[in-house]
C-alpha positions as CSV (number, residue, x, y, z in Angstrom):
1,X,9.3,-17.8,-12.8
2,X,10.3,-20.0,-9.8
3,X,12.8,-17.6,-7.2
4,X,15.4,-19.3,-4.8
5,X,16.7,-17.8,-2.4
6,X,20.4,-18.8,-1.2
7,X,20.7,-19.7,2.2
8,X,22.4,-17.1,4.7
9,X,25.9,-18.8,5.7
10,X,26.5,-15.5,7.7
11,X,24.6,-12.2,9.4
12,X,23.3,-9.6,6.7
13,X,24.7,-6.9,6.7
14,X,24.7,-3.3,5.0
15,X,22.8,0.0,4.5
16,X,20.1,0.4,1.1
17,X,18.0,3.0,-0.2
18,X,14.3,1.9,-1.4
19,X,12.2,3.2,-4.5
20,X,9.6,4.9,-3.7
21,X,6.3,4.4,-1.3
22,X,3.7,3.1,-3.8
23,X,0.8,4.4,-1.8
24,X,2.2,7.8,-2.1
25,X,3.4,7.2,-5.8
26,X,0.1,6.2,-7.0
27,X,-0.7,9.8,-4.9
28,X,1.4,11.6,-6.3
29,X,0.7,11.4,-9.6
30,X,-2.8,11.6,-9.7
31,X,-2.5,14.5,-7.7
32,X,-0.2,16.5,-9.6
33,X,-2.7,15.5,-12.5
34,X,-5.3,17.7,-10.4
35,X,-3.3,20.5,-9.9
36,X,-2.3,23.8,-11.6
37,X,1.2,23.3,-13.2
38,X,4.0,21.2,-13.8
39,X,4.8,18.4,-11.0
40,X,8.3,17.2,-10.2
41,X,8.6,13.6,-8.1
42,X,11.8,12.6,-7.4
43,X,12.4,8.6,-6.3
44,X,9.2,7.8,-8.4
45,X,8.9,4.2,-8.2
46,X,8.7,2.3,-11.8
47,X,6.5,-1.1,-11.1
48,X,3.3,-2.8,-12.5
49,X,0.8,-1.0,-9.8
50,X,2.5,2.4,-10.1
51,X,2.3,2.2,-14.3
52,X,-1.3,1.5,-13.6
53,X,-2.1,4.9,-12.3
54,X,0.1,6.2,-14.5
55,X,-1.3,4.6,-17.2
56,X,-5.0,5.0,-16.6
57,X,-4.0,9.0,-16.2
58,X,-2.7,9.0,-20.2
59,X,-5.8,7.4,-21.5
60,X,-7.8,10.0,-19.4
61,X,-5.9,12.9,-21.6
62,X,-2.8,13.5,-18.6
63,X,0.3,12.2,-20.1
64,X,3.4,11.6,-17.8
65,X,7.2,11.4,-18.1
66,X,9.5,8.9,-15.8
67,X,13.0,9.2,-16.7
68,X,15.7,8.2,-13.5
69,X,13.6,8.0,-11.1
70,X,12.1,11.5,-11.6
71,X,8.2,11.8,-12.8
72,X,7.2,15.0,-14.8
73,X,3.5,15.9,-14.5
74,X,1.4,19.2,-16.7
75,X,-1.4,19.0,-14.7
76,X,-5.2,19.6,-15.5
77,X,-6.3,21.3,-13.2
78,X,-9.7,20.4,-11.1
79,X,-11.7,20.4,-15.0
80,X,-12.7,17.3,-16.8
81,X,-9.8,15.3,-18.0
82,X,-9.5,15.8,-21.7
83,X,-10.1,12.5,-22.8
84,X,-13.9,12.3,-20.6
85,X,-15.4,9.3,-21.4
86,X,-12.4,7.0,-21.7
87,X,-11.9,3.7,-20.4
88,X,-9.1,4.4,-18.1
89,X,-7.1,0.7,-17.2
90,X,-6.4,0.2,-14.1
91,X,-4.7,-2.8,-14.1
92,X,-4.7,-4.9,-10.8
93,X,-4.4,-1.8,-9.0
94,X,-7.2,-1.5,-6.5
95,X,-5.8,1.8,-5.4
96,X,-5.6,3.1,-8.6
97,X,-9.5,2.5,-9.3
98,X,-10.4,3.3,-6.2
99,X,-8.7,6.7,-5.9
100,X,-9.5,7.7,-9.3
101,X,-13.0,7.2,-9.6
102,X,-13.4,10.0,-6.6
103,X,-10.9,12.3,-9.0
104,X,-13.1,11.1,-11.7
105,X,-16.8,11.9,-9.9
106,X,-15.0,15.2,-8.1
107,X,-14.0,16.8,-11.4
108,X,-17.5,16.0,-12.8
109,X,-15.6,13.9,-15.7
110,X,-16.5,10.5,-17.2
111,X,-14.9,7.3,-17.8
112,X,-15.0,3.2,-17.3
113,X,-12.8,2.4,-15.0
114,X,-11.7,-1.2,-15.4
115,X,-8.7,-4.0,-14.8
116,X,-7.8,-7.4,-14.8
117,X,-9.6,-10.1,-13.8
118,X,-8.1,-10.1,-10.3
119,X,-9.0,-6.6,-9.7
120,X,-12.9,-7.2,-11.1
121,X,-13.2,-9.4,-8.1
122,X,-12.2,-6.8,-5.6
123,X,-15.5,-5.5,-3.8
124,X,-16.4,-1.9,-5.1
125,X,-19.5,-0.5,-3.6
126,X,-17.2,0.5,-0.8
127,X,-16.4,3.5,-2.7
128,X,-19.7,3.6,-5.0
129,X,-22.5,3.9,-2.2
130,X,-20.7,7.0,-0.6
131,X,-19.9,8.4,-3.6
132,X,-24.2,8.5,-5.0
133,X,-24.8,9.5,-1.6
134,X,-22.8,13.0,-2.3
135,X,-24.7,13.2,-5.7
136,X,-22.1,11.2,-8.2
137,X,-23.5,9.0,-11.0
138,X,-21.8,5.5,-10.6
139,X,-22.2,2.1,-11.7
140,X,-20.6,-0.7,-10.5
141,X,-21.1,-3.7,-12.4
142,X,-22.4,-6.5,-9.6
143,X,-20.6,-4.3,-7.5
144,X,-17.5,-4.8,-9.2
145,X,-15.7,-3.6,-11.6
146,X,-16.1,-1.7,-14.3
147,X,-17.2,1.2,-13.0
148,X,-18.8,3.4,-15.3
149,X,-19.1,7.3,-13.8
150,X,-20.9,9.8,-15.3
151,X,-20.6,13.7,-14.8
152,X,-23.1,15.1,-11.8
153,X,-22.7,17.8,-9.2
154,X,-21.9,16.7,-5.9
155,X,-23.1,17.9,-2.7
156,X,-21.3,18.1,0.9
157,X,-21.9,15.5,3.5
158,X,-21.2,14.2,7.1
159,X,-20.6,10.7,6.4
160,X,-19.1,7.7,8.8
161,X,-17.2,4.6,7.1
162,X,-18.3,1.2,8.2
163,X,-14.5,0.1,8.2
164,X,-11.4,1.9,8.5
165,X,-10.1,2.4,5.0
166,X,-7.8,4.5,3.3
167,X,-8.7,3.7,0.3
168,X,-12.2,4.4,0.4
169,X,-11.5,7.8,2.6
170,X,-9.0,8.4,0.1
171,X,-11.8,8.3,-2.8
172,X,-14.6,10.2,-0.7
173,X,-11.6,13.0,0.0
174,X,-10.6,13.5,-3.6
175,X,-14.6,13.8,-4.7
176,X,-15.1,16.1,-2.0
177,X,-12.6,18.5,-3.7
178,X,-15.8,19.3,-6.0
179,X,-18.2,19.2,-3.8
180,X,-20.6,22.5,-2.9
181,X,-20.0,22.4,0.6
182,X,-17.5,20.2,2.8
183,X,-17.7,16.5,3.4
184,X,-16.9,15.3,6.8
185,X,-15.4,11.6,7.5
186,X,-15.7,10.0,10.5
187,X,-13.8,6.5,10.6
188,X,-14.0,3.7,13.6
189,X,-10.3,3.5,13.8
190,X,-7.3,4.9,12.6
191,X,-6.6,4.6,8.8
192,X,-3.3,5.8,6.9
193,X,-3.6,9.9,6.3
194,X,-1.5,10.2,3.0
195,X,-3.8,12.2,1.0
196,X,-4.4,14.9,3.6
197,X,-0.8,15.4,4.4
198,X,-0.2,15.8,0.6
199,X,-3.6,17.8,-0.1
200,X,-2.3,20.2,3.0
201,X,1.3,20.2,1.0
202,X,-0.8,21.6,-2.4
203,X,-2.9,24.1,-0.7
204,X,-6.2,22.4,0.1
205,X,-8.2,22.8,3.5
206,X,-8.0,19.6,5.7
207,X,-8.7,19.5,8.7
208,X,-8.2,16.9,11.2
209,X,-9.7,15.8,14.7
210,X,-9.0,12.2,16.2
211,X,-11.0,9.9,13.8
212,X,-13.0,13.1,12.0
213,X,-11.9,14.8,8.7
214,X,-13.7,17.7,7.0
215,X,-12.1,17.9,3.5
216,X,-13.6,21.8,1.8
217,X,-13.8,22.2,-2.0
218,X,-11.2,23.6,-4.1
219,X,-10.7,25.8,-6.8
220,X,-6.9,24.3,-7.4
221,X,-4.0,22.5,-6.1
222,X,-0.5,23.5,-5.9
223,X,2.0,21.3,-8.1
224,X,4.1,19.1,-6.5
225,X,8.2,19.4,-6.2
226,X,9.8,16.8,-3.7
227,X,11.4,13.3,-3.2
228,X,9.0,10.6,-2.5
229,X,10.1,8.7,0.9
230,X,11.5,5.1,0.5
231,X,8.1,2.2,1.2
232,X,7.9,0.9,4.4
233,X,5.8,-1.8,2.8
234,X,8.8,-2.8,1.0
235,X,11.6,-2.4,3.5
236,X,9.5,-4.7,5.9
237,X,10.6,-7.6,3.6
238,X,14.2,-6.6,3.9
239,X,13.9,-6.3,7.9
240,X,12.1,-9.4,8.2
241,X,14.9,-11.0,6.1
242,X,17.5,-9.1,9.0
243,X,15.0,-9.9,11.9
244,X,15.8,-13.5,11.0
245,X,19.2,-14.9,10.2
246,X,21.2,-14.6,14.2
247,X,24.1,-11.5,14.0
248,X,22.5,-9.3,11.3
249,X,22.0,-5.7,11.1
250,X,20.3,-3.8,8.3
251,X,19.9,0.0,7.3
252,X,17.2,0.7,5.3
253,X,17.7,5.0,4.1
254,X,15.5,7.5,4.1
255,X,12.1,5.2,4.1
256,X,8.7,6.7,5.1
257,X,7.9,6.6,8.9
258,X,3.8,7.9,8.7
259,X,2.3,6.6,12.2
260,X,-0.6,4.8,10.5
261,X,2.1,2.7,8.4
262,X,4.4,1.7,11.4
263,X,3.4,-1.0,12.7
264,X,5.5,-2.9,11.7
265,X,8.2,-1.6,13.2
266,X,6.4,-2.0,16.6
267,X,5.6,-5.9,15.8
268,X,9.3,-6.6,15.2
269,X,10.1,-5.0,18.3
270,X,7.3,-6.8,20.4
271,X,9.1,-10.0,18.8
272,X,12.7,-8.9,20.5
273,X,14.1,-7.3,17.5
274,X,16.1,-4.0,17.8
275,X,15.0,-1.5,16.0
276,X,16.6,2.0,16.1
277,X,15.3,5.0,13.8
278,X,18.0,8.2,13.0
279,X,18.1,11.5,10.4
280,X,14.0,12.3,11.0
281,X,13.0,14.8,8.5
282,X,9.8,15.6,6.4
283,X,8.9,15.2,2.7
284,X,5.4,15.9,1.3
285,X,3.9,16.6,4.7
286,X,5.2,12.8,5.5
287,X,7.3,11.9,8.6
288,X,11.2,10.2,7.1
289,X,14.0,8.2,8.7
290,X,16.6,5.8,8.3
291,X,15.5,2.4,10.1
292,X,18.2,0.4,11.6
293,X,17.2,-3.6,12.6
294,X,19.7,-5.7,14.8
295,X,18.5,-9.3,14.9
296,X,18.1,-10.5,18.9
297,X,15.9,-14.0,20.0
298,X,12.1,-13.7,18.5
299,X,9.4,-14.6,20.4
300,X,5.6,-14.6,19.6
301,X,3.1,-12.0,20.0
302,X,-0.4,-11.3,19.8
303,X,-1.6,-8.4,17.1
304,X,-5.2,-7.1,17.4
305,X,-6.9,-3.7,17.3
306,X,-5.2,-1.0,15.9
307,X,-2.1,-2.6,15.3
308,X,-3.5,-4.7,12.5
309,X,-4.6,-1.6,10.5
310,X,-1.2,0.1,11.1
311,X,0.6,-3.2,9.1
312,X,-2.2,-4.4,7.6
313,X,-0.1,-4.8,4.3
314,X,2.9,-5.8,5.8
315,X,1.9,-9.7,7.7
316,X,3.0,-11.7,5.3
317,X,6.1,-10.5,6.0
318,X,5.2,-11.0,10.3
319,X,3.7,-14.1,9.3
320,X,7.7,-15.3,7.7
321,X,9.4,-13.5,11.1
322,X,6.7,-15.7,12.9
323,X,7.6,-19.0,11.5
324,X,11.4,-18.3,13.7
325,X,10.1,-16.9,16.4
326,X,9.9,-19.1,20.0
327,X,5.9,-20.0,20.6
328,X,2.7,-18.7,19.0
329,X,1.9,-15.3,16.9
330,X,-1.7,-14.7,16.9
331,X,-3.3,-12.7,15.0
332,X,-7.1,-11.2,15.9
333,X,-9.5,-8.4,14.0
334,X,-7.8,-8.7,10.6
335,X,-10.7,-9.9,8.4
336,X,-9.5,-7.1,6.0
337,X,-6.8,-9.6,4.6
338,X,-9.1,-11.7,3.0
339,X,-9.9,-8.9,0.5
340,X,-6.5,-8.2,-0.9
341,X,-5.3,-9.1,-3.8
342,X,-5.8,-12.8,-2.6
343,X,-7.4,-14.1,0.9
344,X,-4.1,-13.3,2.5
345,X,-5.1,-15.5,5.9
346,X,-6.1,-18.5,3.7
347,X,-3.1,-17.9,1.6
348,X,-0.6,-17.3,4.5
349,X,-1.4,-20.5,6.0
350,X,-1.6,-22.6,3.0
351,X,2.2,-21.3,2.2
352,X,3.5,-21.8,5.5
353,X,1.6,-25.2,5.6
354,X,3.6,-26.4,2.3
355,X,7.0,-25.3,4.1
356,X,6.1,-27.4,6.8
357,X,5.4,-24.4,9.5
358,X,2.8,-25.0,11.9
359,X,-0.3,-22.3,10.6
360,X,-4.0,-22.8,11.9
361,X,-6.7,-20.4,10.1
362,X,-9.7,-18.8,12.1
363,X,-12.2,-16.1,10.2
364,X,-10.4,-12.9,10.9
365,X,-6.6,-14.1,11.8
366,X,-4.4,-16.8,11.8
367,X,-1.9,-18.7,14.1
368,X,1.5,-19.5,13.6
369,X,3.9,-22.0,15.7
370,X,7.2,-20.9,15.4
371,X,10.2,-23.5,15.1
372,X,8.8,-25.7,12.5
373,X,9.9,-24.9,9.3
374,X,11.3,-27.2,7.1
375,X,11.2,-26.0,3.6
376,X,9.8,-26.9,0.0
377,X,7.9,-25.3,-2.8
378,X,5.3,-22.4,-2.0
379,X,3.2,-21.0,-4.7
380,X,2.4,-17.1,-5.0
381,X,-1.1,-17.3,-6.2
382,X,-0.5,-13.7,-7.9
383,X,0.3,-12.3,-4.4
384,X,3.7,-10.1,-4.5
385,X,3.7,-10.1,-0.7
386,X,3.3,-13.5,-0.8
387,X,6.0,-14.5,-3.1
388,X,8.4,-11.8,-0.5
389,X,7.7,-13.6,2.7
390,X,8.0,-17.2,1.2
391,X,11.3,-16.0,-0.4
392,X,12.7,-14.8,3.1
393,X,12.3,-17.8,4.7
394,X,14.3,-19.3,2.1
395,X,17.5,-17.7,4.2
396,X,17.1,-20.3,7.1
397,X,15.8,-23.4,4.5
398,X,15.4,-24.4,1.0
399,X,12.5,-22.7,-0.7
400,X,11.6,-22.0,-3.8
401,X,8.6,-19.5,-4.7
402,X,6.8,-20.1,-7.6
403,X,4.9,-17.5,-9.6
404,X,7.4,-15.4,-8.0
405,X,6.9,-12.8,-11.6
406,X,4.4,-11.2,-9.5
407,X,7.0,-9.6,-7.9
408,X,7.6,-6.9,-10.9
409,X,4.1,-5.3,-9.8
410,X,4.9,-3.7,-6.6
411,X,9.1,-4.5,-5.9
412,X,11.1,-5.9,-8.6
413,X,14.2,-4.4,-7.0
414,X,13.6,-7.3,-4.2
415,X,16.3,-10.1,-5.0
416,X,18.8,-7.9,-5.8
417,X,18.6,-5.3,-3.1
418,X,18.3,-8.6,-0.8
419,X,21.4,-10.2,-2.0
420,X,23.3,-6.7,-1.7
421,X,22.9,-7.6,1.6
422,X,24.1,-11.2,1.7
């Protein structure tokens, strides 16, 4: 599927509401599979990475129920999933494997965990070396997947993760559920806290200092009942699209506004864009507003240390804002994108290259000359971010995105929530 993008003849313009967060969908439902009870989710998110999770859960024995937008979870409790011993698909959900394996190890289950042949490339020892070192029996296969877990009783730990991730902290903190005795986390920096705000929301002991986390076993988890925030990961598309055609101003309702996810929001503004947030309230234990961008003159910035894991998902939609902005964006101490779901520097830079944009690659950033896009044909490579951020700058020149299918696994509500806006 090739995707272009009209040209903006005038500002955007108008106020939407987003599906879901993903990263608090895929959450969600493996959580309320853990707990005691039936699970409401309201704003449940229906796309290719969220059906993964979803998915994997059913052939594990926990069947769930999506119908408008609201997911319907009996869940199992912290036992063995009734189907121990499946192979649980994963799709090319890297969260989804990731996050279930600790569910998998902490409930002393078994299974194979696999996916497609882009997630078997996706390092996995990350999670697997932690997880023997509390006791669990896994095999990776080259460190990859499959994964292949087998029941075993885990111990507490004190344990300190090489890199900041939420994925793997997310893992180590749903194992540690089952553990004998706590596990303490320490990280080097400042990774997104999702699954202790929702484990504090279901009853479980977290406790939090700085960069520290001590996670204590539990004997069960409350059931879930709430309305998932809309995904900053998503709306970031939709502001760039605002930040970069002159005379717009966008709304985007009721979106999650966690601290470890906004980043973006700071970027934009470091860039000149006005950004104004209204209606703060709380779901799930998670921070929510309504995000107002008014486009204003873009300049470059430089985005290192903590600010890169803060949007770490979201530059290929900076790296689009940067290609209008006056001067250089540099980007520093973001290595981690070249272990998404495709090298997202080399990637980043090729696209931009093809549309003509001035992009120079170094090992953990990238460099982008505003001013010089032309247009032309980019390529996805299986990246939905990728396909977003070429697609947005087809508002200021002709682009067309191809591959741009991938969109259906994390936003297929993109174009047309776009074009509302046109």
């Amino acid at each position: 599927m090739t995707l272009t993008l009209a040209s903006a003849n005038r500002p955007l313009q108008g106020r939407v509401s987003l599906p879901g967060d993903k990263s608090l969908a895929h959450r969600a439902a493996l959580f309320a599979a853990l707990a005691e009870g039936v699970s409401t989710v309201r704003n449940y998110p229906d796309s290719g990475v969220t059906r993964a999770m979803r998915g994997a859960l059913e052939a594990l024995g926990v069947p769930s129920r999506l119908e408008g937008g609201v997911l319907t979870l009996a869940g199992n409790g912290l036992r063995p999933f009734p189907r121990s011993g499946a192979v649980a698909p994963c799709g090319n959900s890297a969260t989804t494997i990731r996050l279930l394996a600790g569910a998998v190890a902490g409930t002393r289950s078994s299974a194979v965990l696999d996916g497609s042949e882009g997630l078997r490339k996706r390092p996995m020892d990350r999670i697997a070396e932690p997880l023997r070192l509390m006791g669990a029996d896994v095999a990776t296969t080259d460190g990859r997947a499959p994964i292949t877990i087998s029941p075993a009783p885990l111990h507490g730990m004190d344990y300190t993760l090489p890199v900041a991730s939420a994925q793997v902290k997310s893992c180590l903190e749903l194992a540690a559920l089952g553990a004998d005795a706590p596990v303490t986390l320490h990280e080097p920096g400042p990774s997104r806290d999702h699954t202790a705000r929702m484990f504090r929301a279901m009853g479980a002991t977290v406790v939090s200092a700085g960069l520290t986390e001590t996670v204590h076993p539990a004997t069960s988890l409350k059931p879930l009942d709430g309305t998932l925030p809309g995904d900053i990961s998503s709306a970031a598309f939709l502001l760039a699209a605002a930040a970069i055609v002159p005379g717009s101003r966008v709304t985007v309702s009721g979106v999650g506004l966690n601290p470890t996810r906004t980043g973006v929001l700071d970027v934009l503004s470091a860039m000149g864009a006005h950004i104004s947030v209204a209606s703060l309230r709380e779901e799930f234990g998670e921070p929510v507003g309504d995000v107002t961008l008014e486009a204003a003159p873009l300049h470059g910035v430089e985005i290192a240390g903590d600010l890169v894991v803060r949007s770490i998902d979201e530059f290929p939609a900076l790296a689009a804002v940067a290609a209008f902005a006056e001067g250089e964006t540099v980007v520093r101490e973001a290595e981690e994108l070249r272990y998404k779901e495709t090298d997202r520097i080399a990637a980043i830079v090729a696209q931009l290259g093809a549309l003509g944009v001035e992009a120079e690659e170094r090992p953990d950033g990238f460099t982008v000359r505003g001013g010089t896009l032309k247009g032309g044909t980019a390529r996805a490579n299986g990246d939905h971010r990728l396909a977003m951020s070429m697609a947005v700058c087809g508002l200021r020149a002709p682009v067309s995105v191809e591959g741009a299918e991938i969109l259906n696994e994390s936003f297929p509500e993109f174009e047309p929530l776009l074009s509302s806006l046109m």
